[in-house]
N, C-alpha and C positions, 0 to 999 in steps of 0.2 A: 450530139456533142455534150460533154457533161461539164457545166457552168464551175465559177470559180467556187460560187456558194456550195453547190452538190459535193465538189471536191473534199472544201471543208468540211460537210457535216462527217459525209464518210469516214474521213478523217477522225473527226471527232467522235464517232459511234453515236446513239442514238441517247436521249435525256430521258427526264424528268416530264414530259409533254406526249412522246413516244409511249410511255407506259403507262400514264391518264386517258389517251386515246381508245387504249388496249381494254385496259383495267372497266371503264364503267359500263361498258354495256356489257361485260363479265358479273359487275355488283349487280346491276337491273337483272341480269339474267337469274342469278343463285336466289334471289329474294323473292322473285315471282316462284321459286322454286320450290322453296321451301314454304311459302306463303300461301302456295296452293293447298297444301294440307289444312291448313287455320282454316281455309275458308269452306271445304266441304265438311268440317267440323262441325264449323259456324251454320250451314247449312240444314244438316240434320237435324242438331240440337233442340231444332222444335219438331220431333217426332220422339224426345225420350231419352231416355238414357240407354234400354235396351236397343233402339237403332244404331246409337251411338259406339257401347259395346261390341256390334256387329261390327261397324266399320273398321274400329279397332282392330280387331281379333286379323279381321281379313286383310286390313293394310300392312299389318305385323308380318304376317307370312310371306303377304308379296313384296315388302318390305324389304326380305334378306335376298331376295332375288333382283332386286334393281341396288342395291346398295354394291353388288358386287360389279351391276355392267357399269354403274356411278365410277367403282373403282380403278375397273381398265378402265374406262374413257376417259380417264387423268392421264394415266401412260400413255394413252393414244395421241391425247393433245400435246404432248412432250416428245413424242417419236415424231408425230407429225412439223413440229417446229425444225428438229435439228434435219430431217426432209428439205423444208422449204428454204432453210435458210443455206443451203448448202447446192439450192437450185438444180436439183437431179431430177429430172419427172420420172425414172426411172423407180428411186427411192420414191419419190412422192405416191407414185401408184401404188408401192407395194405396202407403203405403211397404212392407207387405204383399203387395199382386198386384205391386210389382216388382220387390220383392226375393227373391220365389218367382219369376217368368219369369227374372230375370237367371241364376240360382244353377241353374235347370233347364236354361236353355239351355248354359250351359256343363258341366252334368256331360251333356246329350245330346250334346253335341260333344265330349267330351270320350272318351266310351263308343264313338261313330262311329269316332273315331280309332284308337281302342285297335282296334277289332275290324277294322279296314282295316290297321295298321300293327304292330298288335302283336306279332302271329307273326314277321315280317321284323326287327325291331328285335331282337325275346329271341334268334332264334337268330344275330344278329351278334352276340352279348353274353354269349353264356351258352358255356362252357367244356366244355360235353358235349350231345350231341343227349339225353340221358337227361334231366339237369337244364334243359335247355330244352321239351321237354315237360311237366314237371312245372310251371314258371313259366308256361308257357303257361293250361294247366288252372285252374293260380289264379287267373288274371289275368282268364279267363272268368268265371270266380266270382266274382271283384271288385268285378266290373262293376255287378251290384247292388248295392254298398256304396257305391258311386260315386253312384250314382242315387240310393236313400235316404239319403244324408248331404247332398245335392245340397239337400234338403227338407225334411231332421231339424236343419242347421248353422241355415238362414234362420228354423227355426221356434225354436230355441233363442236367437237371434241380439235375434228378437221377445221373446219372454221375458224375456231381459235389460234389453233397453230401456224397457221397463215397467214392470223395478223385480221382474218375478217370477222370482227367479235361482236360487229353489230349483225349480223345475218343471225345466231340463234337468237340474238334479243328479237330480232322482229317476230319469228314463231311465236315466240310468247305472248309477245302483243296481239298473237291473233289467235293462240289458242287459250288463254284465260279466260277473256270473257265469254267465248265460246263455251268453254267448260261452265263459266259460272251459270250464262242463262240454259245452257240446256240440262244442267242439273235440278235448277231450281223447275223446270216444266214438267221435269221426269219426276223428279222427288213429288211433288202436290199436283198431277195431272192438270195443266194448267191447258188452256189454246186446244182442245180437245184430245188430249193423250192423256193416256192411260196415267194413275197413281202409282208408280213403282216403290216409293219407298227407297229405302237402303240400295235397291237395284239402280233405281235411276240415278241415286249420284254415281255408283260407278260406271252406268253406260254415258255420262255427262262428261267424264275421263275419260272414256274409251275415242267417244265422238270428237275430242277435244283436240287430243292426242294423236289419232290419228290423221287427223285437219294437219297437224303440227309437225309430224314428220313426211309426210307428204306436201309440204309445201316446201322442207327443208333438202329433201330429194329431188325435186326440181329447178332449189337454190345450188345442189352440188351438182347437176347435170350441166347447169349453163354455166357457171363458172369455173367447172372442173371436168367439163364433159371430154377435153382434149385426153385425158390421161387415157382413155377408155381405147384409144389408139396409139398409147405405146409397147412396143414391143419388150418381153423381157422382163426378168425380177434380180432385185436387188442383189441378193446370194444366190444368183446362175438359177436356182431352182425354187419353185411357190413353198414346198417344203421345206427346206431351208429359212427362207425368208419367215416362214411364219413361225418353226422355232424359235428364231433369234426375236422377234415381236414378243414372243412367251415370255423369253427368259430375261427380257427389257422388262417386262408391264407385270411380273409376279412379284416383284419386293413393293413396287407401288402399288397396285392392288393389297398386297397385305395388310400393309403401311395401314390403308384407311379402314379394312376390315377389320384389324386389330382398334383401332380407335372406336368402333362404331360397338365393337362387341365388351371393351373395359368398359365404354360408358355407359353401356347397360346395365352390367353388373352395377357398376356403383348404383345407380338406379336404384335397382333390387334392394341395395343394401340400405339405401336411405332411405327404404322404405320403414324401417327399424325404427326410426327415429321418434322424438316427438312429432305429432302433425303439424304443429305451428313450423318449425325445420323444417319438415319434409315439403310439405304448400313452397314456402320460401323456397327451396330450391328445384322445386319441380317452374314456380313462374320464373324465376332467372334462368332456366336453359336456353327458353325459344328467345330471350332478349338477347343473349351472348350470342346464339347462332346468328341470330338477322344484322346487328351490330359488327358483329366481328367480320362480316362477309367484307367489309370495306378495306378493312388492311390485308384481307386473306386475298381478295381478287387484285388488289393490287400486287404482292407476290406472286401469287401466281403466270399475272401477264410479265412479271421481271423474270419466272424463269421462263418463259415462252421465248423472250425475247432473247435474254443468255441462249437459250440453245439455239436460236436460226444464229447471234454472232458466233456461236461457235462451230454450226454445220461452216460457215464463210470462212472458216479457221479466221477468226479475226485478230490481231496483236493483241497479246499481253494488255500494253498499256490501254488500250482503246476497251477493252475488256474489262479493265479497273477503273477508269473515269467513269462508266456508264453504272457499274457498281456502285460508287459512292452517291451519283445521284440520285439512282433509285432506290438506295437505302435511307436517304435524306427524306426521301417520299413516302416510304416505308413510316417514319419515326410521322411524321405531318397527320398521316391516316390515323396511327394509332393515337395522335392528341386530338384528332374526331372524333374519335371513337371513343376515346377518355369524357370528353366532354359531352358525350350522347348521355354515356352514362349518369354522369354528376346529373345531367337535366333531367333526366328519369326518375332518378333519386329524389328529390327533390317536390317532383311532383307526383309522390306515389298518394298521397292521399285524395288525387285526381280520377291518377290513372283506375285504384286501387281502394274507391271508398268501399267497401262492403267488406273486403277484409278483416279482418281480426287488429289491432292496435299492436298485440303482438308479434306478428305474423310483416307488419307493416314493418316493426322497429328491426326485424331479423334481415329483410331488403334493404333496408336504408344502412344498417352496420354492413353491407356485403361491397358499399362503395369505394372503400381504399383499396380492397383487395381488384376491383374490376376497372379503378383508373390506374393503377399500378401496372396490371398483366398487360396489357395492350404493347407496352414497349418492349419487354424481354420474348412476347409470345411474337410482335411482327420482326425480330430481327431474328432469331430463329428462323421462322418461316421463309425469309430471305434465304440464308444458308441452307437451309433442306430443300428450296426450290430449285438453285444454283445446281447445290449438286447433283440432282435429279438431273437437271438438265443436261450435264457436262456425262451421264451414264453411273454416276456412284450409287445408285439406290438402294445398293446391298448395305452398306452404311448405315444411311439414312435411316433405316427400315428398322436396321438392329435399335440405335437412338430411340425411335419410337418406340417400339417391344418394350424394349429395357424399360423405360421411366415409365410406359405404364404398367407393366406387367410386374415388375421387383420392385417398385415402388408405389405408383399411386394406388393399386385396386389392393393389395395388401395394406395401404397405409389407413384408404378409408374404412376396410373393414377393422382393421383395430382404432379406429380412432372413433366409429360409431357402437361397436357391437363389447366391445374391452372397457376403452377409458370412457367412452358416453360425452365427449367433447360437443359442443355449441355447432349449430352451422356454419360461421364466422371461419372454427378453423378447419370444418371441411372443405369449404369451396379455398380457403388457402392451400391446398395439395394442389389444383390447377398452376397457381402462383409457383410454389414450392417446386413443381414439373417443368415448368420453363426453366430455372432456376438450374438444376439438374443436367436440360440437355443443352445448355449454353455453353459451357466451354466443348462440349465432342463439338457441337455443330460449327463455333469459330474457332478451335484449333484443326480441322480439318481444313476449313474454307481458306485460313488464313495461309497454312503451307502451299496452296496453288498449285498443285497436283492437276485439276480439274481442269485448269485453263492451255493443257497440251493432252487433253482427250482426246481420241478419235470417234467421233460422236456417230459417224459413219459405217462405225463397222457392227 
């Protein structure tokens, strides 16, 4: 029997607490994520800088190959949402078998490629036949990381969208440290194993990784093992079904592969710069990524959350109350996130003694522009997650493109390589970029089109 309280919350759709629930073992999740990298960095670094290079060259490669199943398993976590919240095991299974086929077929092609092209590619690339063997070897080893995240991203992806966002955090919790000490035994032959080198950190991934999806496979049997007995797909037919999962999850997919490939470019192009600039903004990338995860996982679990209220077809109103709070959440995150930065600032001659004086003074000037972005970039983020959710990601997608394609990677190449401008007002085209997709993002959100989508079909 459902209590007067249940009534009411129903009633009132879900808060502010609802999406904090969701949200932080999403941040713990994306930061162990990306944090893994720093740390088999950190790891080799005392074997050289040609180790180092190795690792590089060969995470690069495998790199564009997990960046893309990264990509569907955003659309998956959003397909899976407006599934669960619209309580269809039907739909739930099917968003499941295709977003495990999508996500495998592309780390199998992906792996194909590597093992057909990868040798030719590292040794046009790699600066010693020493160090190109060594990238090589990893890159074989990778390959299973490839394949198990192919399986472990989609099954975490599912988790999410059902609201169960501590179950990837736990993988992590047990395949970090894992990763970390059997890297460090493989890398310097520790406890009688052999000295691999460059090879053992990535069999320390491999080992780690596959601990991590295999535990998350046992986490989706028993909580999801039901589905495995229902009869039937979504669109009468598995083919069917898995077009329409295609042609949901390729503007999101784009979305992030167009973000992952301008910011490269600019990369490239800062490379032009003075060194003092370039240092400057090669250490402020990985700060804005680990920082920003705060207001970005926050958005992300408000759209998760928008699309199960709208798989329920939920009212109008109750669909707007819930907005505003989690937009109020939104704005809260990003004056963390503001304030992470000022602290940072601040103490960069901490963080930061060995540095250059001038190199230091070009981080510390980068601070108005990185406590300012946090509010136009999380309410954004808001609006492009909303929409996603509700099915517009053709939208969405174009927004993306556009401001960076006709604007930022054109703005910073003539603002580095033409006028020869300061760092200051490079990293302001970031600023300048929110700026830009602010009014598409809320005069689209604001017309309410999205909130009589049929998320279903």
């Amino acid at each position: 029997m459902t209590t007067a309280t249940e009534y009411a919350e129903a009633e009132a759709g879900p808060g502010a607490r609802q999406v904090f629930v969701l949200a932080w073992p999403m941040t713990l999740r994306a930061i162990f994520l990306h944090g893994t990298v720093v740390i088999d960095g950190f790891l080799l670094s005392s074997l050289g800088e040609g180790a180092l290079a190795a690792m590089g060259l060969a995470a690069a490669l495998g790199g564009i190959v997990l960046g893309f199943i990264f990509a569907f398993s955003h659309a998956m976590q959003i397909r899976t949402a407006q599934a669960f919240g619209g309580g269809n095991p039907i739909f739930l299974k099917s968003v499941l078998v295709a977003g495990l086929t999508v996500s495998l077929g592309i780390g199998v092609v992906g792996v194909g490629m590597i093992l057909v092209w990868g040798e030719v590619v590292i040794a046009a690339l790699a600066p010693s036949t020493q160090i190109a063997g060594q990238a090589q070897t990893y890159l074989l080893i990778f390959t299973v990381v490839i394949l198990c995240e192919a399986i472990g991203q989609c099954i975490a992806s599912f988790f999410n969208g059902c609201s169960r966002s501590k179950l990837p955090l736990y993988g992590y919790l047990l395949s970090v440290p894992i990763n970390v000490t059997s890297s460090i035994v493989l890398i310097h032959g520790y406890w009688g194993f052999p000295a691999l080198g460059v090879a053992g950190a990535a069999l320390g991934s491999a080992i780690a990784i596959t601990v991590q999806t295999a535990f998350w496979s046992v986490l989706l049997f028993r909580t999801s093992g039901h589905l495995l007995r229902v009869v039937g797909w979504h669109l009468d037919t598995f083919v069917s079904t898995l077009k329409r999962h295609i042609q949901f999850a390729l503007p999101i997919a784009a979305t992030f592969v167009s973000a992952t490939l301008s910011t490269h470019l600019c990369s490239l192009i800062y490379a032009r710069m003075a060194l003092n600039s370039f240092a400057a903004l090669t250490l402020i990338a990985p700060w804005n990524m680990l920082a920003g995860q705060i207001a970005m996982q926050w958005t992300q679990a408000t759209g998760i959350l928008v699309a199960q209220l709208l798989g329920k077809r939920t009212p109008e109103d109750v669909l707007d109350r819930f907005l505003s709070r989690a937009w109020l959440g939104a704005f809260v995150a990003a004056g963390i996130v503001s304030a992470a930065f000022l602290i940072m600032g601040l103490s960069l001659d901490w963080i930061y003694p060995n540095l250059e004086r001038e190199t230091r003074a070009i981080l510390f000037g980068f601070l108005p522009i990185l406590m300012v972005i946090q509010f136009p970039r999380a309410t954004n983020a808001i609006c492009g997650n909303t929409l996603r959710a509700a099915g517009d990601t053709v939208y969405v997608m174009h927004i993306f493109i556009w401001s960076q394609w006709a604007f930022r990677v054109p703005a910073t190449a003539l603002f580095v390589l033409y006028f020869d401008l300061s760092a200051f007002w490079i990293l302001s085209l970031f600023l300048w970029e929110e700026v830009i997709k602010f009014p598409a993002f809320h005069r689209r959100l604001w017309r309410g089109d999205w909130k009589k989508f049929d998320v279903a079909a």
